[in-house]
C-alpha positions as CSV (number, residue, x, y, z in Angstrom):
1,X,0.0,0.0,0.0
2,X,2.9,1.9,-0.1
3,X,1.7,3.6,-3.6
4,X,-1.6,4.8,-2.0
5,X,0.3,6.6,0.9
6,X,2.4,8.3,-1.8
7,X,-0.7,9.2,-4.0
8,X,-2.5,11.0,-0.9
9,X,1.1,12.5,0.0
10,X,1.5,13.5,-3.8
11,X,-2.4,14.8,-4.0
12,X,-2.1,16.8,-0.9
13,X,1.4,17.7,-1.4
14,X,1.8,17.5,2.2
15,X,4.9,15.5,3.7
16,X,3.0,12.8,6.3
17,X,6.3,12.1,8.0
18,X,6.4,15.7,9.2
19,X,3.9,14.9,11.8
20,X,5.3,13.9,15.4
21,X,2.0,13.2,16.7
22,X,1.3,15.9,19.1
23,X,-1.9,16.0,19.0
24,X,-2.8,20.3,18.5
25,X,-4.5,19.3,15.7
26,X,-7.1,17.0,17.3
27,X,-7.0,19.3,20.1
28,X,-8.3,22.5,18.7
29,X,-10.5,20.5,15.9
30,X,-14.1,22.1,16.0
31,X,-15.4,18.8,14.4
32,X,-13.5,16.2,16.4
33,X,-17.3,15.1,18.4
34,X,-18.5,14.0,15.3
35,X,-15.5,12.3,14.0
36,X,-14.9,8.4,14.9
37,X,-11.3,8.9,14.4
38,X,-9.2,12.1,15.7
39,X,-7.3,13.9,12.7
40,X,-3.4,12.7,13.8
41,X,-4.3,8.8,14.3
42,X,-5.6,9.2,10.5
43,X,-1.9,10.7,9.8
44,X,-0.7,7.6,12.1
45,X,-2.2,5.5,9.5
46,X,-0.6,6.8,6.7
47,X,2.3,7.1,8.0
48,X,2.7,2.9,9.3
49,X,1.0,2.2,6.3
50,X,-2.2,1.4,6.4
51,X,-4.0,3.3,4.4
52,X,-7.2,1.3,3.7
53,X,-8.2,2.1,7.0
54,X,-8.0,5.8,6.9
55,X,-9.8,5.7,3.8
56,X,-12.8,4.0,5.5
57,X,-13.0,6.3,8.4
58,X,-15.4,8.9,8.2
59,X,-13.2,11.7,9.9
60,X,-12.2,12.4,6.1
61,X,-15.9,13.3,5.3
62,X,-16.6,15.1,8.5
63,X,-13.4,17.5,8.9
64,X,-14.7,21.1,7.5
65,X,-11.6,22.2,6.3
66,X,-11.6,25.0,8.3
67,X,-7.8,25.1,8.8
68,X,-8.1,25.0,12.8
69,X,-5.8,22.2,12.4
70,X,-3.6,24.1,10.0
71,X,-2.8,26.8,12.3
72,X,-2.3,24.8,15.2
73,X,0.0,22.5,13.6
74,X,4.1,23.3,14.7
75,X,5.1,21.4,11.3
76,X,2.9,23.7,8.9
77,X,1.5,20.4,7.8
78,X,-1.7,21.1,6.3
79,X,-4.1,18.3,7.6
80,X,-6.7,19.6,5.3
81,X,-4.8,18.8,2.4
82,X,-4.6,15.5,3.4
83,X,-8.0,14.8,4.3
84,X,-9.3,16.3,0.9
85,X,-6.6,13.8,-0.9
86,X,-8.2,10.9,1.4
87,X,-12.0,12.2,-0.4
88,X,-10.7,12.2,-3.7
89,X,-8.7,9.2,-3.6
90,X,-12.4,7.7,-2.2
91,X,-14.3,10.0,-4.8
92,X,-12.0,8.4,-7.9
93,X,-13.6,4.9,-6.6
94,X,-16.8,6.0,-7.5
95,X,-17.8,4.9,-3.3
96,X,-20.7,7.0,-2.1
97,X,-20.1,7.6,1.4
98,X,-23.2,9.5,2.4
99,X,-26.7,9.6,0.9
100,X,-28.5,13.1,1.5
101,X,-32.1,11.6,1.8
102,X,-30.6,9.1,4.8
103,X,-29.4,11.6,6.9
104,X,-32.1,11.8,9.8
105,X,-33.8,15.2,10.6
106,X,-32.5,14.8,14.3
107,X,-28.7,14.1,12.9
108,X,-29.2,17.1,10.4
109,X,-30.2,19.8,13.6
110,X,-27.1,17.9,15.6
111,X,-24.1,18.3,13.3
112,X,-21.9,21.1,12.8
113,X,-23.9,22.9,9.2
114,X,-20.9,23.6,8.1
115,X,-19.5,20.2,8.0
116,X,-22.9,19.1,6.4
117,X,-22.3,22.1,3.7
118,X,-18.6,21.4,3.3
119,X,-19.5,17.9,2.5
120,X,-22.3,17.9,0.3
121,X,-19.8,20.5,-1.8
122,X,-17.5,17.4,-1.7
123,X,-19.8,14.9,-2.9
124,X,-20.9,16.8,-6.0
125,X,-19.0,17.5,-9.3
């Protein structure tokens, strides 16, 4: 899977072994409640090599890109970058990950809107 970690690293133009795992990205992540992974143990991933199971994670479809991360990170890694690589690399499958009549009303008044927004932008071309 070493190609796939190499793809997202070359679609995100990020360099994943710049993170050292501290953690200020899951930290200050205004999304993190919602998310079933935080955003570094998705770099962890990528980084041992097992990609597969980042891409089946739904912290990639929940993060809102809104570069909290970004800004707290001491590397200047730009974990946005990475998790938009993740969707496309998921997008290029042709896997739909999230059905807008299946979302429940009481999910829809419970999630951050502008993760909902930032996603549904994601899922169309």
């Amino acid at each position: 899977m070493a190609e796939l970690v190499d793809k997202i690293s070359e679609l995100s133009g990020q360099n994943l072994d710049a993170c050292y795992q501290c953690g200020k990205c899951s930290g200050g992540c205004p999304s993190v409640a919602q998310m079933d992974m935080l955003p570094n143990q998705v770099i962890r991933l990528l980084q041992i090599g097992l990609p597969e199971l980042a891409l089946q994670c739904n912290t990639i479809w929940i993060c809102a890109s809104c570069y909290m991360c970004t800004v707290r990170c001491p590397r200047g890694i730009d974990l946005s970058k990475i998790m938009e690589a993740l969707r496309q690399v998921n997008l290029r499958e042709n896997l739909d990950y999230m059905k807008i009549k299946e979302i429940k009303e009481e999910d829809i008044f419970i999630l951050p809107q502008i993760a909902l927004v930032a996603n549904f932008r994601k899922q169309t071309a």
